[in-house]
Every structure is written in structure tokens, then in C-alpha cells.
mmCIF file of the N, C-alpha and C atoms, coordinates in Angstrom:
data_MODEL
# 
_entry.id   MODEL 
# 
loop_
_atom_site.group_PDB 
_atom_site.id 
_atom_site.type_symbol 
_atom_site.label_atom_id 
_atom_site.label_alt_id 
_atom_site.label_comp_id 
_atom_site.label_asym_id 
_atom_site.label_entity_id 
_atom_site.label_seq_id 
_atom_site.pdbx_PDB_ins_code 
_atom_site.Cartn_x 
_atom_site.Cartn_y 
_atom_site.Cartn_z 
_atom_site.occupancy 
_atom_site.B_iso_or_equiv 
_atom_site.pdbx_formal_charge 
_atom_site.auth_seq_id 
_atom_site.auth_comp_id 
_atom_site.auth_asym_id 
_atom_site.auth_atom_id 
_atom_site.pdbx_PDB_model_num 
ATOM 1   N N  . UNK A 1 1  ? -73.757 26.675 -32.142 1.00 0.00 ? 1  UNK A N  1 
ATOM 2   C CA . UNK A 1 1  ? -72.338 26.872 -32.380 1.00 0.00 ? 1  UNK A CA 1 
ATOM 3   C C  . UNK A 1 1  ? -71.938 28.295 -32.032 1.00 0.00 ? 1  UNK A C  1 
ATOM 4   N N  . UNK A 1 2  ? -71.085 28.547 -31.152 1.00 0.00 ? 2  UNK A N  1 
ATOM 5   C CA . UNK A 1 2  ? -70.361 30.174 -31.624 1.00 0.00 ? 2  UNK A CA 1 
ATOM 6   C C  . UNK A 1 2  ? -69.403 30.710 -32.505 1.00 0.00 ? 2  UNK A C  1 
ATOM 7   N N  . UNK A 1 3  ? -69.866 31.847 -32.786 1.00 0.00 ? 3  UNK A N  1 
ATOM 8   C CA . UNK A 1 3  ? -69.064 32.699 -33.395 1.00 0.00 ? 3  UNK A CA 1 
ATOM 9   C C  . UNK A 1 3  ? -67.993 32.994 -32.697 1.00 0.00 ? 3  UNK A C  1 
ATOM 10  N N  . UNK A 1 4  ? -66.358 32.977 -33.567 1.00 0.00 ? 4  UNK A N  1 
ATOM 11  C CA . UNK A 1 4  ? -65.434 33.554 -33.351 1.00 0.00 ? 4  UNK A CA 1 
ATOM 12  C C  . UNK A 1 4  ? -65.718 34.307 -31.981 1.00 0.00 ? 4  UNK A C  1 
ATOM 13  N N  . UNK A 1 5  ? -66.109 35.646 -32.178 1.00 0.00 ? 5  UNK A N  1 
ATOM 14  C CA . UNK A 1 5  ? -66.196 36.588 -31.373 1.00 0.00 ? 5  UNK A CA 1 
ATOM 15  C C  . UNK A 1 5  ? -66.832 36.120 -29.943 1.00 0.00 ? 5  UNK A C  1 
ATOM 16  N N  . UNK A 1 6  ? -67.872 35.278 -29.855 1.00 0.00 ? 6  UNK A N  1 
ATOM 17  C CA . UNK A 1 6  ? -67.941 34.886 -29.049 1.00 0.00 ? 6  UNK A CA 1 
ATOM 18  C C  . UNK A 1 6  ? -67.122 33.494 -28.566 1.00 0.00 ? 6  UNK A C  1 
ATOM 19  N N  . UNK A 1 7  ? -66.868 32.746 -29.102 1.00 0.00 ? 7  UNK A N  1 
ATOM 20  C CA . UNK A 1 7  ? -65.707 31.984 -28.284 1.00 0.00 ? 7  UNK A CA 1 
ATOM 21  C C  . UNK A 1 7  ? -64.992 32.250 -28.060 1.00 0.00 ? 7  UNK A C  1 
ATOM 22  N N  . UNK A 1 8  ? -64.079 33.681 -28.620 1.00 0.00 ? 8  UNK A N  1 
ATOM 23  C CA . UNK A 1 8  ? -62.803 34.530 -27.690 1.00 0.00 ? 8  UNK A CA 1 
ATOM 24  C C  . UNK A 1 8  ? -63.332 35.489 -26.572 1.00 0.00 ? 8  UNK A C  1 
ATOM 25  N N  . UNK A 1 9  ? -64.683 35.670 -25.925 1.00 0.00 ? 9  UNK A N  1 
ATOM 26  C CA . UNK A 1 9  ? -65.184 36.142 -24.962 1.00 0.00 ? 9  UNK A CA 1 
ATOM 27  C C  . UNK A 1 9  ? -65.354 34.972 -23.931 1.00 0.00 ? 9  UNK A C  1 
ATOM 28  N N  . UNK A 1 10 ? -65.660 33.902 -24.273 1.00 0.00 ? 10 UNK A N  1 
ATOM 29  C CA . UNK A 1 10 ? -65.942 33.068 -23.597 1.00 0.00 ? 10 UNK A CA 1 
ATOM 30  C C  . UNK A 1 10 ? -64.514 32.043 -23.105 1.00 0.00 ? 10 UNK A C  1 
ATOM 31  N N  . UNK A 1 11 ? -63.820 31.711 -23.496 1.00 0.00 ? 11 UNK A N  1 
ATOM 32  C CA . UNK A 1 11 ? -62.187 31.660 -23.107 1.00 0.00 ? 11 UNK A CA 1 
ATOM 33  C C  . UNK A 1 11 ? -61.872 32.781 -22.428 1.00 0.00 ? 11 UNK A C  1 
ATOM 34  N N  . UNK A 1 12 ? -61.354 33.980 -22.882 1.00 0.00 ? 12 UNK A N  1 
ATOM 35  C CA . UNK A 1 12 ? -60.986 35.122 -22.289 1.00 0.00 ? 12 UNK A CA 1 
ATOM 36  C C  . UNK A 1 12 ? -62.060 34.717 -20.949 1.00 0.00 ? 12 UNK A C  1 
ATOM 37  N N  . UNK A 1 13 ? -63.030 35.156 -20.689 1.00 0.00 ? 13 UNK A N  1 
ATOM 38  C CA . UNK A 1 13 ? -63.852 34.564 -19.186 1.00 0.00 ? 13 UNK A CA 1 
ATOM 39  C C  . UNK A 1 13 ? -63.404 33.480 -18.308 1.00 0.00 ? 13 UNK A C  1 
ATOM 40  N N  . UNK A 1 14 ? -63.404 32.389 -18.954 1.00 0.00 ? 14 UNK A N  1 
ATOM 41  C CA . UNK A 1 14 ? -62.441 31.015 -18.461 1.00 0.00 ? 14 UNK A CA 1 
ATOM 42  C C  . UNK A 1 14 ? -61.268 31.357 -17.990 1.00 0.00 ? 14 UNK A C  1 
ATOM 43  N N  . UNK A 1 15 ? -60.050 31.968 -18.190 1.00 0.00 ? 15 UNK A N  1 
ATOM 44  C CA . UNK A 1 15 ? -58.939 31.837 -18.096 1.00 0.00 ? 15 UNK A CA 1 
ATOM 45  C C  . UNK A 1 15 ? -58.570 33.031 -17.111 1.00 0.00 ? 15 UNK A C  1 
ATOM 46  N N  . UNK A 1 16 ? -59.660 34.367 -17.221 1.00 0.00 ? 16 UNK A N  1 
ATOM 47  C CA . UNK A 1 16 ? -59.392 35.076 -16.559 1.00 0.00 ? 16 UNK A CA 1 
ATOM 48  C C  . UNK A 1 16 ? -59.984 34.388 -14.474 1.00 0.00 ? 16 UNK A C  1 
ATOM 49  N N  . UNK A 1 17 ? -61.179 33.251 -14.818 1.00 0.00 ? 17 UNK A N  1 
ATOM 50  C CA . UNK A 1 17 ? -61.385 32.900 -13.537 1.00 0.00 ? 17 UNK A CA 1 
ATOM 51  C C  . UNK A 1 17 ? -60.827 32.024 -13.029 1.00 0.00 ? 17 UNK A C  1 
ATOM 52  N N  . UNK A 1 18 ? -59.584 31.118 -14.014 1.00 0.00 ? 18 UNK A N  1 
ATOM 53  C CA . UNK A 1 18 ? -59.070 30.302 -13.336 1.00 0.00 ? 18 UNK A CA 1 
ATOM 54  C C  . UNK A 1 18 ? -57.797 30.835 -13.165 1.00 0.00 ? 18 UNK A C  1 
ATOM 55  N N  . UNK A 1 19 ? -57.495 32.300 -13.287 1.00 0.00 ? 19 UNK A N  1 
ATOM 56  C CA . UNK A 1 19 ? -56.181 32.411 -13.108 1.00 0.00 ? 19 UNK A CA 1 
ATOM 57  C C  . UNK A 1 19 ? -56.651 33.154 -12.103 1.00 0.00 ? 19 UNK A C  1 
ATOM 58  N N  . UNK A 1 20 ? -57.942 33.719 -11.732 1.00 0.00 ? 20 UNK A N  1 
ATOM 59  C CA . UNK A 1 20 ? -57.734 34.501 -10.337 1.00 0.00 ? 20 UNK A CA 1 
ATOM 60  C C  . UNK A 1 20 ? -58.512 33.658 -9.177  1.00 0.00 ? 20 UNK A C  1 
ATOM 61  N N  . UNK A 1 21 ? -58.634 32.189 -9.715  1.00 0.00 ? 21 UNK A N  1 
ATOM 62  C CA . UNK A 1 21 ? -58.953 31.652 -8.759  1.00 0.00 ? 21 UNK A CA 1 
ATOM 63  C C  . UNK A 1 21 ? -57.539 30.792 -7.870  1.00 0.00 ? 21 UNK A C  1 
ATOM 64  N N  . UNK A 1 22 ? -56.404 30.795 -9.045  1.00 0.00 ? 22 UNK A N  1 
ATOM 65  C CA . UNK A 1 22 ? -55.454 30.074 -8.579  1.00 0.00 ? 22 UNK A CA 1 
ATOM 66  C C  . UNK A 1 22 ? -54.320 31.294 -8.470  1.00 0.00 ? 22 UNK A C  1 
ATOM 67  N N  . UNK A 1 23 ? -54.216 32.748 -8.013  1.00 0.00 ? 23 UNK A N  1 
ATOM 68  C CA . UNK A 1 23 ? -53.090 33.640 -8.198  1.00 0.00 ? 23 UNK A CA 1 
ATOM 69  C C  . UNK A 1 23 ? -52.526 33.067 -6.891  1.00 0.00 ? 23 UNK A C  1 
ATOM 70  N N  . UNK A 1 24 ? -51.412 33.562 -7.320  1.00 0.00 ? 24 UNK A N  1 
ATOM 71  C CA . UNK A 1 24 ? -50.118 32.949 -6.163  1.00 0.00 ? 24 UNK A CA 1 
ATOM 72  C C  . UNK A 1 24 ? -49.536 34.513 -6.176  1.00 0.00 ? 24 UNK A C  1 
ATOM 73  N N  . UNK A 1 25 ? -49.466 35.385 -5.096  1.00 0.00 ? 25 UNK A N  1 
ATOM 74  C CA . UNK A 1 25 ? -49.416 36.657 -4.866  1.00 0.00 ? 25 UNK A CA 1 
ATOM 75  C C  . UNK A 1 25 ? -47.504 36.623 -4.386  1.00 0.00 ? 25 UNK A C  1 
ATOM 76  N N  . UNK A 1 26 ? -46.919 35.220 -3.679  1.00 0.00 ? 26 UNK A N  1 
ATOM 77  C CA . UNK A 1 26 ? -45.636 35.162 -3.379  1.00 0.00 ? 26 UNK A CA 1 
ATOM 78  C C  . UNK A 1 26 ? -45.016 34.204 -4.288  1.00 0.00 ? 26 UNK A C  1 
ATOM 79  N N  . UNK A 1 27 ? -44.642 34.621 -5.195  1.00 0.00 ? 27 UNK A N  1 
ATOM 80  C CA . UNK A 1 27 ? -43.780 33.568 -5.605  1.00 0.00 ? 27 UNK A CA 1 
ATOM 81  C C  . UNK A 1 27 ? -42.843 32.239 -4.864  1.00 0.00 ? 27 UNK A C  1 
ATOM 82  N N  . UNK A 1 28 ? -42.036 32.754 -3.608  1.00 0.00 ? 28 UNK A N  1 
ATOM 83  C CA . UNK A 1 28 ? -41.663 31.982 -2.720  1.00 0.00 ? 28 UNK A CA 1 
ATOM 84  C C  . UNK A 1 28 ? -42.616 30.729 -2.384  1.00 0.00 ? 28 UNK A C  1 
ATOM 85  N N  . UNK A 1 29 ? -43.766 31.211 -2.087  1.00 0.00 ? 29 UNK A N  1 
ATOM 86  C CA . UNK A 1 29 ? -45.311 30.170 -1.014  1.00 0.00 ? 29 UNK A CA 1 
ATOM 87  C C  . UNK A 1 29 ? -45.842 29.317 -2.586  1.00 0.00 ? 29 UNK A C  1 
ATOM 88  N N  . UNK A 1 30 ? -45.481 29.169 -3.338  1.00 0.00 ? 30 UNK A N  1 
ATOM 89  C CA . UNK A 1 30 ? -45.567 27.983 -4.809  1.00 0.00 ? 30 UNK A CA 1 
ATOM 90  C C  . UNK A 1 30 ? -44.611 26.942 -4.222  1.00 0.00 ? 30 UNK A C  1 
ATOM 91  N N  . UNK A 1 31 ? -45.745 26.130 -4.270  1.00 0.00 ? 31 UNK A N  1 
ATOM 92  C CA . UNK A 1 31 ? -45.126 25.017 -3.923  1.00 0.00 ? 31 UNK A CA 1 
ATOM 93  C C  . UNK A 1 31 ? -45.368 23.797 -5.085  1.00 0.00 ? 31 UNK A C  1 
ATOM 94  N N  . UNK A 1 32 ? -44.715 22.699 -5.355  1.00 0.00 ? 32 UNK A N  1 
ATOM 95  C CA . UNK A 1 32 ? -45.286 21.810 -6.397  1.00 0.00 ? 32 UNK A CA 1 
ATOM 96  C C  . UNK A 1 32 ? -46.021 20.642 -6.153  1.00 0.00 ? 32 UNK A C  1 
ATOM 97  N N  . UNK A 1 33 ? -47.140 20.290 -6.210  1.00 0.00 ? 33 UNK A N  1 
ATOM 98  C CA . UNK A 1 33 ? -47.299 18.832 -5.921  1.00 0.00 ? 33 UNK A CA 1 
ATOM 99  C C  . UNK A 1 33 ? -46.406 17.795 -4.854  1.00 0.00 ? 33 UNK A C  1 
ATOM 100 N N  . UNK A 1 34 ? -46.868 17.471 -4.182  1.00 0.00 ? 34 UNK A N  1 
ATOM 101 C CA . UNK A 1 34 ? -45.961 16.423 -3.566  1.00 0.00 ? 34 UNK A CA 1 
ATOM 102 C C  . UNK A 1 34 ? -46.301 15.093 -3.825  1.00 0.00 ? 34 UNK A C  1 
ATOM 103 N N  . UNK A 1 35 ? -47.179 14.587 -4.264  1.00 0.00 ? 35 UNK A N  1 
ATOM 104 C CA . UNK A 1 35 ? -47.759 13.370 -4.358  1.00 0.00 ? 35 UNK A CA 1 
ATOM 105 C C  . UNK A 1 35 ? -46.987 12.704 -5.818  1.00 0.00 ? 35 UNK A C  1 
ATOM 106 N N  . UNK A 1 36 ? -46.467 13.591 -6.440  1.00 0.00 ? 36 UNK A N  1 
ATOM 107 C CA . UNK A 1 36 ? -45.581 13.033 -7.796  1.00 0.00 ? 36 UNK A CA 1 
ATOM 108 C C  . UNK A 1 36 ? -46.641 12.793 -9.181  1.00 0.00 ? 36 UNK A C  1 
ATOM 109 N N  . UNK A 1 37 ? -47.662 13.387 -8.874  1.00 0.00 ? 37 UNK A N  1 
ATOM 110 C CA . UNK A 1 37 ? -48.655 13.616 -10.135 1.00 0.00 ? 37 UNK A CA 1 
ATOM 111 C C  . UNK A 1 37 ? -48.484 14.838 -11.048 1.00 0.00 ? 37 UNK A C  1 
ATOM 112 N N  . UNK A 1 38 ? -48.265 14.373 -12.407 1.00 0.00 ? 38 UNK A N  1 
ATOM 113 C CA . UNK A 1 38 ? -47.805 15.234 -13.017 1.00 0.00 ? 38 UNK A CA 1 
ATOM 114 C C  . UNK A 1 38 ? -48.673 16.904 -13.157 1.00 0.00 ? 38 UNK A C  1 
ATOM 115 N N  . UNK A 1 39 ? -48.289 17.629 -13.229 1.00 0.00 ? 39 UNK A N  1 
ATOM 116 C CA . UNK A 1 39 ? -49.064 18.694 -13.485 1.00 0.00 ? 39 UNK A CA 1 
ATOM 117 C C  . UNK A 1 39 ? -48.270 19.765 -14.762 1.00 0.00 ? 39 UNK A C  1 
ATOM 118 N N  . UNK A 1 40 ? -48.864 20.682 -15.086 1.00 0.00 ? 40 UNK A N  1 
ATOM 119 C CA . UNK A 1 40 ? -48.839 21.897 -16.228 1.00 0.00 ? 40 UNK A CA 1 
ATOM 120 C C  . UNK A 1 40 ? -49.017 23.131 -15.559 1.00 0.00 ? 40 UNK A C  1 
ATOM 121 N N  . UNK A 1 41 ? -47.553 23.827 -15.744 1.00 0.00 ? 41 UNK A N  1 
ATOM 122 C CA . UNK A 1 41 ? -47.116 25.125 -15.964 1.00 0.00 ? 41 UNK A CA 1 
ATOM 123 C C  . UNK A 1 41 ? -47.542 25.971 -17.371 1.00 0.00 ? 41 UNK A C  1 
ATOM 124 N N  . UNK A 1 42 ? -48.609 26.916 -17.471 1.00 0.00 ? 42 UNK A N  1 
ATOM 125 C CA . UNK A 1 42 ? -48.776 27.333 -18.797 1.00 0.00 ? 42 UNK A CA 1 
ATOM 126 C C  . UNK A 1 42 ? -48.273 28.944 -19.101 1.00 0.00 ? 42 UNK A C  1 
ATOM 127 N N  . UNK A 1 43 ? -47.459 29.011 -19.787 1.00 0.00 ? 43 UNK A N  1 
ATOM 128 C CA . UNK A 1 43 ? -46.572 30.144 -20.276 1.00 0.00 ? 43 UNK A CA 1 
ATOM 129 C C  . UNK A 1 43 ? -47.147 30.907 -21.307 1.00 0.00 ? 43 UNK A C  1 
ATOM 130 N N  . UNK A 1 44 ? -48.025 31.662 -21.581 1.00 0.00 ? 44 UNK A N  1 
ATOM 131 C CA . UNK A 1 44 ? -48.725 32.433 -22.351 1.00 0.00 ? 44 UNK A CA 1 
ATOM 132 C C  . UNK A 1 44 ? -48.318 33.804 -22.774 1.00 0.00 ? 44 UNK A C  1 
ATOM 133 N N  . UNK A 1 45 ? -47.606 34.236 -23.961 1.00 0.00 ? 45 UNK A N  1 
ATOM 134 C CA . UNK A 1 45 ? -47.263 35.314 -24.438 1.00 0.00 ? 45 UNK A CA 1 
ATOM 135 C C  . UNK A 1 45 ? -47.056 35.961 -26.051 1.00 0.00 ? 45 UNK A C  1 
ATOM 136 N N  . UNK A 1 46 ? -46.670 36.890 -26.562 1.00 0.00 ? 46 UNK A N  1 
ATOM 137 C CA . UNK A 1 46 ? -46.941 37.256 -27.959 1.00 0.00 ? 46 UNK A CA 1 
ATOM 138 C C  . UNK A 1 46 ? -45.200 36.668 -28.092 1.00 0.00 ? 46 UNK A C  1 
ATOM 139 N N  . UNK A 1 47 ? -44.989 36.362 -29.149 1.00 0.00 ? 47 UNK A N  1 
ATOM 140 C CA . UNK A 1 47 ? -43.540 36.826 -29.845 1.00 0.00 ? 47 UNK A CA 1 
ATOM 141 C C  . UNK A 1 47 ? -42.253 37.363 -29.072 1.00 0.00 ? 47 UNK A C  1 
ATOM 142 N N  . UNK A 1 48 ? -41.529 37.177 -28.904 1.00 0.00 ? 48 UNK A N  1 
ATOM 143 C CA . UNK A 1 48 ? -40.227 38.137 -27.875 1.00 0.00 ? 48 UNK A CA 1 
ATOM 144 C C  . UNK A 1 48 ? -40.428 38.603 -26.727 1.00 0.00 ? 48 UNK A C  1 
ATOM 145 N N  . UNK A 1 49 ? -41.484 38.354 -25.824 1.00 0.00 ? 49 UNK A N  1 
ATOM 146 C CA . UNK A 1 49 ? -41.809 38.879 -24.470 1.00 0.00 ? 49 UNK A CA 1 
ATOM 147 C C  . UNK A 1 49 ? -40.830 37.967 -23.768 1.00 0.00 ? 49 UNK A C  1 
ATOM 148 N N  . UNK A 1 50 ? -40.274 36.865 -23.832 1.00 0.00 ? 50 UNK A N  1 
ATOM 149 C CA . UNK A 1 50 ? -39.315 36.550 -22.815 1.00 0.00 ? 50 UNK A CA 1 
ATOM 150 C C  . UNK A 1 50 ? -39.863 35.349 -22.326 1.00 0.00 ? 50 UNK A C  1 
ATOM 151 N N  . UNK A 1 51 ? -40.621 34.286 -23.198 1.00 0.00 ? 51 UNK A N  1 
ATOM 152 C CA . UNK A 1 51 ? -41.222 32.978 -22.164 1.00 0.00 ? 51 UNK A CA 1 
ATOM 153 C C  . UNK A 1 51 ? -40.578 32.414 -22.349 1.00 0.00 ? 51 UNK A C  1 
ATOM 154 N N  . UNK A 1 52 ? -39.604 31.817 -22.986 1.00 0.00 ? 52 UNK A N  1 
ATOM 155 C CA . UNK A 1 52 ? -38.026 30.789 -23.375 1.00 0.00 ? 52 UNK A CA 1 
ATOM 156 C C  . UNK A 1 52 ? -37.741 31.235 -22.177 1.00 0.00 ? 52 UNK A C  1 
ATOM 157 N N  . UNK A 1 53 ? -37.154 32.543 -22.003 1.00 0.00 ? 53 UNK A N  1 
ATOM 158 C CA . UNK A 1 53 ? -36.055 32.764 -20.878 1.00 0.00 ? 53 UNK A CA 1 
ATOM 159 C C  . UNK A 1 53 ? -36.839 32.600 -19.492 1.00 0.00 ? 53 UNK A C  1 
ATOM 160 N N  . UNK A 1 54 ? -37.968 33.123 -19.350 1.00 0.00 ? 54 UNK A N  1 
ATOM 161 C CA . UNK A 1 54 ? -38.947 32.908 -17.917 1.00 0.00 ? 54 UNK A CA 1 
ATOM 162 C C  . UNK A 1 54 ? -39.112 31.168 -17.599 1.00 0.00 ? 54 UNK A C  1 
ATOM 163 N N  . UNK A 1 55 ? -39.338 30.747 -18.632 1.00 0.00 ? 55 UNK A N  1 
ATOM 164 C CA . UNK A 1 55 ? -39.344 29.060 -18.204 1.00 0.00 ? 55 UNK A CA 1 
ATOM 165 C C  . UNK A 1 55 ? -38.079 28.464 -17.656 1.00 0.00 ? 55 UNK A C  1 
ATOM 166 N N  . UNK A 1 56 ? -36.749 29.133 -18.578 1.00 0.00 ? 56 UNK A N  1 
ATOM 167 C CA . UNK A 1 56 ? -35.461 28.973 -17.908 1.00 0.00 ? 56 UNK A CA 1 
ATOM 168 C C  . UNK A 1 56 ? -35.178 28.976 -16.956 1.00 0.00 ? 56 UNK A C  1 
ATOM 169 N N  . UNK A 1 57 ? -35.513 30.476 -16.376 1.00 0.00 ? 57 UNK A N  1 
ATOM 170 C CA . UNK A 1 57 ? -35.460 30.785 -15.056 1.00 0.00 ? 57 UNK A CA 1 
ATOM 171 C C  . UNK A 1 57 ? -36.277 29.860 -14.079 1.00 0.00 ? 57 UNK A C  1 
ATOM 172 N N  . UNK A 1 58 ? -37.397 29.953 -14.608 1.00 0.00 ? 58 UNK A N  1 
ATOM 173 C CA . UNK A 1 58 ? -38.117 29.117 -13.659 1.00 0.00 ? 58 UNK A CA 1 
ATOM 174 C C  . UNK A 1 58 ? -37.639 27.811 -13.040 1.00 0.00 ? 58 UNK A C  1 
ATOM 175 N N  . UNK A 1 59 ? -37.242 27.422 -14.026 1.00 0.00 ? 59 UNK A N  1 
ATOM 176 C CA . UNK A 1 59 ? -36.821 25.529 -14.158 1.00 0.00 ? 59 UNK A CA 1 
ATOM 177 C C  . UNK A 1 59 ? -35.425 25.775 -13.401 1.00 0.00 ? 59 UNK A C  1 
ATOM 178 N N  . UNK A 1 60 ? -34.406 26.788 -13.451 1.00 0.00 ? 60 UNK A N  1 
ATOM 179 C CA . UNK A 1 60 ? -33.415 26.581 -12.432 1.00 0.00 ? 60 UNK A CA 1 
ATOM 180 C C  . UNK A 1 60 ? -33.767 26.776 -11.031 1.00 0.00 ? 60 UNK A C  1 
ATOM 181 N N  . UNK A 1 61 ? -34.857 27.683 -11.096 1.00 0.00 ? 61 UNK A N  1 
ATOM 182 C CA . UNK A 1 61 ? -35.082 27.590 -9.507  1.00 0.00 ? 61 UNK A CA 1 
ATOM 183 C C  . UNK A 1 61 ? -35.697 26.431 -8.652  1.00 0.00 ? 61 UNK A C  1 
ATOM 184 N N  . UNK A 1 62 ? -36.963 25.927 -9.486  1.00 0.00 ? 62 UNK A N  1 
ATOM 185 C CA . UNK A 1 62 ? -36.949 24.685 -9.292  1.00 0.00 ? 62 UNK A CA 1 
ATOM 186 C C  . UNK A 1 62 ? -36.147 23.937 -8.433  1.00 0.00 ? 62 UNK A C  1 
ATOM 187 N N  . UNK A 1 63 ? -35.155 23.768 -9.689  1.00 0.00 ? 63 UNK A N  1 
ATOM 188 C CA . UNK A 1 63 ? -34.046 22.417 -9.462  1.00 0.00 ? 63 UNK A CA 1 
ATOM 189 C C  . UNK A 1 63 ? -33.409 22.909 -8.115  1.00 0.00 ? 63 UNK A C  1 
ATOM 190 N N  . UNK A 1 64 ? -33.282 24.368 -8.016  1.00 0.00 ? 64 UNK A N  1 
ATOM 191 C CA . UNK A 1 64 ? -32.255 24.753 -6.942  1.00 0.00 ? 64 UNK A CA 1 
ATOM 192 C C  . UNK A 1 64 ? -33.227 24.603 -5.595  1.00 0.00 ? 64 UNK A C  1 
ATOM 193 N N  . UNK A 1 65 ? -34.374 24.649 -5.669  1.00 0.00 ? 65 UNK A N  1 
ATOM 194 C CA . UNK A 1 65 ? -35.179 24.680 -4.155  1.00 0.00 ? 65 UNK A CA 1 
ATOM 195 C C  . UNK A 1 65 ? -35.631 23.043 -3.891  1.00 0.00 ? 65 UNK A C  1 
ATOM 196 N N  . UNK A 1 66 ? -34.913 22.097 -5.306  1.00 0.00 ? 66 UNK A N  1 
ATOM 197 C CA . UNK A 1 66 ? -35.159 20.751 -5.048  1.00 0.00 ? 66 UNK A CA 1 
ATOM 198 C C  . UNK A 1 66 ? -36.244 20.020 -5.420  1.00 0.00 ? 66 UNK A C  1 
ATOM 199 N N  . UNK A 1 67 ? -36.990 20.872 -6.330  1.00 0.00 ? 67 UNK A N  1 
ATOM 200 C CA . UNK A 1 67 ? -38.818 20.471 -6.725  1.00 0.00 ? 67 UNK A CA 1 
ATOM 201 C C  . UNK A 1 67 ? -38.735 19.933 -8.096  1.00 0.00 ? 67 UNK A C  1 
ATOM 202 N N  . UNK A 1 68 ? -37.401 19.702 -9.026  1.00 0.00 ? 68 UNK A N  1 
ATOM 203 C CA . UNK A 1 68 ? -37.217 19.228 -10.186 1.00 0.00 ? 68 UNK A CA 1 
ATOM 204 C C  . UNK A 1 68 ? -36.033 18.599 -10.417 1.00 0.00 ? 68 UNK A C  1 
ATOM 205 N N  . UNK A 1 69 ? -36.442 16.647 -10.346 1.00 0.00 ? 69 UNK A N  1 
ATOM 206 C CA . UNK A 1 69 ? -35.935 15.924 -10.657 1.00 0.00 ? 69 UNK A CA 1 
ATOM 207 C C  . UNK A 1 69 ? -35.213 15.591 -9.106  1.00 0.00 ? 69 UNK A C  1 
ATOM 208 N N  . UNK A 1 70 ? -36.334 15.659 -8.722  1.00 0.00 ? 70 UNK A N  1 
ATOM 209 C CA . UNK A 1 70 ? -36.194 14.442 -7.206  1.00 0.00 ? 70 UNK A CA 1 
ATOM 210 C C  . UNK A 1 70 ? -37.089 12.880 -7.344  1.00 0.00 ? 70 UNK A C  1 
ATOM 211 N N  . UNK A 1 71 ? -36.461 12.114 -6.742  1.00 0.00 ? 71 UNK A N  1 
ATOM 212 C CA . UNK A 1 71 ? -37.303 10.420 -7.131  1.00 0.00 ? 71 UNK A CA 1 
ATOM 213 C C  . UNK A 1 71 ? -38.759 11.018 -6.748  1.00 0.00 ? 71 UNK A C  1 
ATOM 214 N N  . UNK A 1 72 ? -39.511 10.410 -7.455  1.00 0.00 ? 72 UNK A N  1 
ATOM 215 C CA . UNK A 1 72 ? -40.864 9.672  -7.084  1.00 0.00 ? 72 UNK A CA 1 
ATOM 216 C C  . UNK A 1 72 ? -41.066 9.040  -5.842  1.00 0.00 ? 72 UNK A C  1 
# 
């Protein structure tokens, strides 16, 4: 079993290699799925940093470049 301390080393490891295995350096060149399989956007932050409003944003651009809430 691990200890605390080590299962927040071992996550922290995980997350740091799948986020620099998947960085997207242009925001523009994100593209979404085309095949219509659902996928997860994950928004990770403390208290008042602004992820309500960043998802906002996000989700209008979306809709505006046409990638949210087009048919299947």
C-alpha cells in the first residue's frame, strides 16, 4: 500500500507525463475529435484562479469555431 506522501509523488509523476506528453504549444492547432467520441477537458485549480470563467471562455470559442454542438 502507499503512503500519502508517496501517492502524491506518484500522481504528481503521472500527470506531469501526460500533460507533457499531450502539450498543445498553439492554442489555435487544438483540434477536437472528429469521430464524435466523447472525450474530457480537465480544468485543475485552487479556489478563485478563474476555472468557471476559463471553461466559459473556452466553451464560447468552441461553439464559435463550430466544434460544440454540431450533429454527430
Amino acid at each position: 500500500l502507499f503512503r500519502s506522501d508517496e501517492l502524491n509523488r506518484v500522481l504528481k509523476e503521472e500527470i506531469v507525463a501526460l500533460l507533457k506528453e499531450n502539450t498543445v504549444n498553439d492554442a489555435a492547432s487544438f483540434e477536437l475529435p472528429e469521430n464524435g467520441v466523447p472525450y474530457v477537458i480537465m480544468v485543475v485549480g485552487v479556489n478563485g484562479v478563474g476555472k468557471t470563467t476559463t471553461i466559459g471562455k473556452l466553451a464560447y470559442k468552441f461553439k464559435e469555431a463550430g466544434q460544440i454542438g454540431r450533429a454527430s
